[in-house]
C-alpha positions, -999 to +999 in steps of 0.1 A: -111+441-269-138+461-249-121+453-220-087+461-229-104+496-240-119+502-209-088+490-189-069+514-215-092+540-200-094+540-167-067+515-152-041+533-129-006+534-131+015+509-112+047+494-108+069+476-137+084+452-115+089+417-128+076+425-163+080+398-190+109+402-219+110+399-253+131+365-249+102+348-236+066+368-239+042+346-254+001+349-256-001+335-221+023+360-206+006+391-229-030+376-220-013+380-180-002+415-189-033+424-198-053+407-168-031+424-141-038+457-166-075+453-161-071+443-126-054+475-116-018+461-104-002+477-143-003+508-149-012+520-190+027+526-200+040+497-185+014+475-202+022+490-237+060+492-233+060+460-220+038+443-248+056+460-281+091+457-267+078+420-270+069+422-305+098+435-322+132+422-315+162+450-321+191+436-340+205+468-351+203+468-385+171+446-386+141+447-367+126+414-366+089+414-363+079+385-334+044+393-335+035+388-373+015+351-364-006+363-342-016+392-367-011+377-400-010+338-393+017+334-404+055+345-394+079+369-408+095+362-443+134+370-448+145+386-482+178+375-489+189+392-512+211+426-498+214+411-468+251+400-459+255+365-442+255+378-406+231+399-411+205+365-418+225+344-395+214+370-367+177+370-378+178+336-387+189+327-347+163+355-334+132+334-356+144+304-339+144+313-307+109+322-313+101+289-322+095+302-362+102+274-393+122+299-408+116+309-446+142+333-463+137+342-501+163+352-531+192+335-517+227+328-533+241+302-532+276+316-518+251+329-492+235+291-485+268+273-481+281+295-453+241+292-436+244+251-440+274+255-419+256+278-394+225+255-398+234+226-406+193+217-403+189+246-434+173+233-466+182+251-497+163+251-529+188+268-557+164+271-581+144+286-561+168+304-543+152+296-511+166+285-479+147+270-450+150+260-416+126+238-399+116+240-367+118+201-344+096+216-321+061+225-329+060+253-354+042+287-347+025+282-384-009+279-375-019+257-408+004+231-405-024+212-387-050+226-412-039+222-452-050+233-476-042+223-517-023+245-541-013+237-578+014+254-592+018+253-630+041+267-658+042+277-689+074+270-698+104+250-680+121+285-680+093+299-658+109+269-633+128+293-610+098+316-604+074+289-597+092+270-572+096+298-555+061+298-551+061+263-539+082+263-516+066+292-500+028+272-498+047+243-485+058+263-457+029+277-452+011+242-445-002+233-479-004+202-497+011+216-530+018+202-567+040+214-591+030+215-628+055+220-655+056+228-690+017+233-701+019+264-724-005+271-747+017+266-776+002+228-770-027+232-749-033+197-751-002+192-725-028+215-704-061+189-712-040+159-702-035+174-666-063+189-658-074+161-633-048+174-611-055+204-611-089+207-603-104+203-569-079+228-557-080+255-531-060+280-553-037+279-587-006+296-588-001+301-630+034+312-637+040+323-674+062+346-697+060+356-731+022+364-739+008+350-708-019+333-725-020+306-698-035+322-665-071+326-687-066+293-699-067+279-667-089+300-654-119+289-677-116+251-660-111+258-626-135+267-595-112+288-578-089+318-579-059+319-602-032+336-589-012+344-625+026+352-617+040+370-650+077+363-660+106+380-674+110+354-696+110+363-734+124+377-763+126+414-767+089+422-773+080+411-743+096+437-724+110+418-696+078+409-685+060+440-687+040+421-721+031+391-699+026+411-667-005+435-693-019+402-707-024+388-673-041+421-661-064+421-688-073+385-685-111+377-695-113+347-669-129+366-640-113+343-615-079+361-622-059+381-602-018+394-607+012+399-588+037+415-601+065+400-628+088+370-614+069+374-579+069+334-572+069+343-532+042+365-534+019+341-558+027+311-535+018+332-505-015+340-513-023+306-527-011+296-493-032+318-477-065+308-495-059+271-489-052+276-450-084+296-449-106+278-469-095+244-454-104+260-421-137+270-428 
């Protein structure tokens, strides 16, 4: 980075000629950019028009972020849901040519039956409403190799939908993830029996409507954070969710922490994250 900086300084202008595209800049080519930058032979504007054209691939009415891995770990996530089938069949084909096991949340299943034919590699979860595309060649998910363990558990069947959402997220995302069902608190000794399981883990994913009871539950028999994803399921004091959403904020356990109500992507992504980074240290 000092170098860049100093290169970002002082280098002279220079020609553009033979600069990389966006169809096939990758860190060697950028890391090449930015030794003929601090060499002299690229000029300051050709170096930064010719790195973020790289980054960002312009579909029209999407712009598909290429550079998200490097920044984030992981790649870009597609939300379904608004989006007509060409519009994800085009960012769908730009992931791929990038090499991306494609992840793509809220996803009819109208909208999954014309992608199979598209892809016929696509995986759909219709509970979940996810659809996914692997990649044969090696993804540019940086924890496949490194793991990782997530539990996810619910409350309630009905909470089903939300929480495998959030599985399949962490099982992109590299981790070695179990699923949980049907431990309420309205028999907490369904929660006792499994316990075994979920202990040892990296980070719990608790998905729950109604009072939300469970997150804290969990939370006092585990070493690690629980991420508690609040439901809209309920009957009409629970507000759509907005009761179990409050009771998970104002959870006692101190390991707890909230995303927002029927959030299973967003639960399963953190979990993911904690497991790839705690595996790796």
């Amino acid at each position: 980075m000092v170098l860049i900086d100093r290169c970002l300084r002082s280098a002279p202008l220079a020609s553009s000629r033979q600069l990389p595209t966006m169809d096939h800049m990758t860190s060697n080519s950028l890391r090449n950019l930015a030794e003929r930058l601090a060499a002299g032979s690229l000029g300051i504007e050709d170096f930064l028009a010719a790195a973020s054209a790289s980054t960002v691939a312009d579909l029209g009415d999407a712009q598909v972020d290429l550079d998200r891995t490097r920044r984030c770990g992981f790649p870009e996530v597609v939300y379904g849901e608004g989006k007509t089938t060409e519009q994800l069949q085009k960012i769908f084909a730009t992931l791929i040519a990038s090499g991306v096991d494609v992840l793509a949340t809220r996803v009819d299943s109208a909208k999954a039956d014309v992608l199979r034919e598209r892809f016929p590699a696509g995986r759909y979860n219709a509970t979940a409403r996810i659809f996914r595309i692997p990649q044969a060649a090696p993804t540019t998910i940086p924890s496949k190799s490194v793991g990782g363990r997530v539990v996810i558990v619910t409350a309630g069947t009905s909470d089903l939908p939300v929480a495998e959402e959030a599985y399949e997220t962490a099982l992109w995302m590299g981790a070695d993830v179990r699923l949980i069902q049907d431990v309420g608190v309205a028999g907490p000794q369904r929660l006792i029996a499994r316990l075994p399981e979920i202990r040892g883990a990296d980070a719990v994913v608790v998905v729950a409507g109604m009072e939300a009871a469970l997150p804290s539950v969990v939370g006092g028999h585990v070493d690690c954070p629980v991420i508690g994803v609040p439901t809209s399921i309920g009957y009409g004091a629970s507000l759509g969710g907005m009761t179990a959403l409050f009771g998970m904020l104002t959870s006692c356990a101190a390991n707890v922490t909230v995303v927002n109500i029927d959030a299973g992507f967003k639960g399963g992504y953190l979990a993911g994250l904690i497991a790839s980074r705690s595996r790796r240290d």
